[in-house]
C-alpha positions as CSV (number, residue, x, y, z in Angstrom):
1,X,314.4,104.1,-22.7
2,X,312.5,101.8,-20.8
3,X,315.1,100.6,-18.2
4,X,318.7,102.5,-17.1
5,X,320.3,99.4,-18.1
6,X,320.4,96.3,-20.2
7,X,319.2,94.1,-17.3
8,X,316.7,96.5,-15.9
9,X,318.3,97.1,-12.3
10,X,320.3,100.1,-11.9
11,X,319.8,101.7,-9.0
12,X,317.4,99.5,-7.7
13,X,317.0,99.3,-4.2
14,X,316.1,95.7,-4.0
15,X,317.8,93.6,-6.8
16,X,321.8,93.8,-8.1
17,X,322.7,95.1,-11.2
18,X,325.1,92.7,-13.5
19,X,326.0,95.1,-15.8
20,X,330.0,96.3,-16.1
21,X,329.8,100.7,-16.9
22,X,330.7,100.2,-20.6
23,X,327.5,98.1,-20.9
24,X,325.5,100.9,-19.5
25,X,327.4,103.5,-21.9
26,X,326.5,101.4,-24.7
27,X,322.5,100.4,-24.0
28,X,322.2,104.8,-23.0
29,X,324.4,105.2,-25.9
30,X,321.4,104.2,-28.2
31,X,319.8,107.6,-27.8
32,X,321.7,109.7,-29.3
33,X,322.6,112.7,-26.4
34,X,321.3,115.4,-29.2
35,X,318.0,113.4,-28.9
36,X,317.6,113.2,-25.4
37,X,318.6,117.1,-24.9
38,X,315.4,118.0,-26.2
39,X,313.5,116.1,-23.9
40,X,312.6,118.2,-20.8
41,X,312.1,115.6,-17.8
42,X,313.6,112.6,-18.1
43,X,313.9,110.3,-14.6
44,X,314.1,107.0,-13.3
45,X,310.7,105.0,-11.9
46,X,311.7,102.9,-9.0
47,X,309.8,99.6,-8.3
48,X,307.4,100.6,-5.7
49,X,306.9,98.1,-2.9
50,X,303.1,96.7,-2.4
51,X,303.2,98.3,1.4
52,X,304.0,101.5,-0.3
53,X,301.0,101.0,-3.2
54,X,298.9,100.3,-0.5
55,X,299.5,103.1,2.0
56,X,296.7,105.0,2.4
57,X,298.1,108.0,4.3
58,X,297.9,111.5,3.5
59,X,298.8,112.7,0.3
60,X,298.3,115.8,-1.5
61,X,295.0,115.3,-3.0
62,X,294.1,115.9,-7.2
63,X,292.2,118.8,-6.8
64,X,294.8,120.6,-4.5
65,X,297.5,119.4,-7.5
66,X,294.8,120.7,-10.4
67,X,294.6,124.0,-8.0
68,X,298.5,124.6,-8.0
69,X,298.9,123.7,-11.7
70,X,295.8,125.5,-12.7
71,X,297.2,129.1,-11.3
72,X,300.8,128.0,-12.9
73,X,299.3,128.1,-15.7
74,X,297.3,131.8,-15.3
75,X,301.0,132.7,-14.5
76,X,302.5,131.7,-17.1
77,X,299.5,133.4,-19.3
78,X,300.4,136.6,-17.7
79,X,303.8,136.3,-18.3
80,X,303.8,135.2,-22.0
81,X,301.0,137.6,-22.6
82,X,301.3,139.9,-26.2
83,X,303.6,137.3,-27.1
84,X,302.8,133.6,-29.4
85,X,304.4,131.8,-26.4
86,X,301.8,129.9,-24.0
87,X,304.2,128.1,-21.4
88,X,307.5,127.8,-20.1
89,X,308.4,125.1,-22.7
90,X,308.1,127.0,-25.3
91,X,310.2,130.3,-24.2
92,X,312.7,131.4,-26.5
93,X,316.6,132.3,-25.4
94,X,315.9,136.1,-24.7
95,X,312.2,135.2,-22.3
96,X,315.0,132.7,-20.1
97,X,317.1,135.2,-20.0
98,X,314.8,137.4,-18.3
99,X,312.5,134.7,-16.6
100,X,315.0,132.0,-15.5
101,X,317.5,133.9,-13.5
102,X,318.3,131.8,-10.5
103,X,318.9,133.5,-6.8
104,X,323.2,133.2,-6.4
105,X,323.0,129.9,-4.7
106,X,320.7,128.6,-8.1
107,X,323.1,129.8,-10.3
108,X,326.7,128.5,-8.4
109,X,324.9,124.9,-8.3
110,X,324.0,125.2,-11.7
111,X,327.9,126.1,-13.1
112,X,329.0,123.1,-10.8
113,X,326.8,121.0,-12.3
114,X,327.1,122.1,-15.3
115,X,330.6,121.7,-15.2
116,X,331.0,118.6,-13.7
117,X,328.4,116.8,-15.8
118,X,329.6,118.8,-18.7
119,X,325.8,119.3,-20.1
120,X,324.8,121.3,-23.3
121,X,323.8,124.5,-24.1
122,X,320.3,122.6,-24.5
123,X,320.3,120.8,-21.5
124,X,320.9,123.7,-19.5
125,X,318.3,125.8,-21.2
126,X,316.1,122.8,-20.2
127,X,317.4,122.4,-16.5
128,X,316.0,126.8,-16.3
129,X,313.2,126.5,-18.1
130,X,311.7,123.5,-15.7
131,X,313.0,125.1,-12.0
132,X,311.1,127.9,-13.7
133,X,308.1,125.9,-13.9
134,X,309.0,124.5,-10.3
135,X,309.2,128.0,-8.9
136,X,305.5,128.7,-10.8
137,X,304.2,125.1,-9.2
138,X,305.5,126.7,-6.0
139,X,304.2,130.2,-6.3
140,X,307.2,131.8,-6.2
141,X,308.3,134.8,-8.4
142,X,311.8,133.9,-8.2
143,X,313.9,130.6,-9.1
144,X,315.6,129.7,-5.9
145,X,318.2,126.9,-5.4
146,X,315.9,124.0,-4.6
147,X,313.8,124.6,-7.8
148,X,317.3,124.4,-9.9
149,X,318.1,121.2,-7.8
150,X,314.9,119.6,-8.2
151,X,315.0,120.4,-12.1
152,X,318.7,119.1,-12.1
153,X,317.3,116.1,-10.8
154,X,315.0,115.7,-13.9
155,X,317.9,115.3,-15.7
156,X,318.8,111.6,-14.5
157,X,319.8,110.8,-18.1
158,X,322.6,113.7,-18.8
159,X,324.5,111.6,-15.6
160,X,327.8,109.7,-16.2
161,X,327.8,106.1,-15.4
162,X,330.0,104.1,-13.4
């Protein structure tokens, strides 16, 4: 979708949103929700201010990025390897059972949210399967909290309105 609501300003910092809840429901109700579960990431993109654009402070430069997603990646080989499956995306329901068991405080946000956003078997699956990709960006062997909050985060979409 390209905007979170018929006049493009939901949560935007800067402008006022004129639309009621039930016009939200009904623009995000144009996606069907069995569509939009099998889409891994899906987040809103601000409107980035010019002094923001044009900051030139540090930042984590490409090739430290490439580094990080490049030994992901030899992780996820080793993982997966003997197997037809390349990444994290593509594990089936027994591999996130035994690769995407978050630490206690993981797996208590995750029935809360779960729960209170009343998600899917599918959206779920896809909440572990990223923090499990988080936790590889991160080099850890294990999915702690803050990899299942930043993956619940990617879910902007499975959010109620209003």
């Amino acid at each position: 979708m390209p905007h979170p609501c018929p006049c493009g300003y939901l949560s935007d910092p800067i402008h006022q949103c004129s639309c009621t809840p039930l016009m939200i429901q009904r623009y995000r109700s144009r996606i069907s929700g069995p569509l939009l579960d099998r889409i891994d990431i899906h987040i809103e993109v601000p409107a980035v201010k010019y002094r923001d654009l044009a900051d030139r402070g540090e930042t984590e430069g490409s090739e430290a990025i490439a580094a990080r997603v490049a030994a992901s990646r030899e992780v996820q080989k080793e993982r997966f390897k003997g197997t037809r499956v390349r990444c994290n995306a593509q594990m089936t329901a027994r591999m996130i059972r035994k690769f995407c068991e978050p630490d206690a405080a993981g797996s208590r946000m995750l029935e809360v949210v779960t729960d209170r956003l009343g998600l899917s078997a599918r959206s779920y699956t896809r909440i572990l399967k990223v923090a499990r990709t988080i936790a590889d960006l991160d080099g850890s062997p294990d999915i702690m909290e803050h990899h299942v909050s930043e993956a619940i985060q990617y879910r902007s979409l499975d959010r109620k309105t209003g």
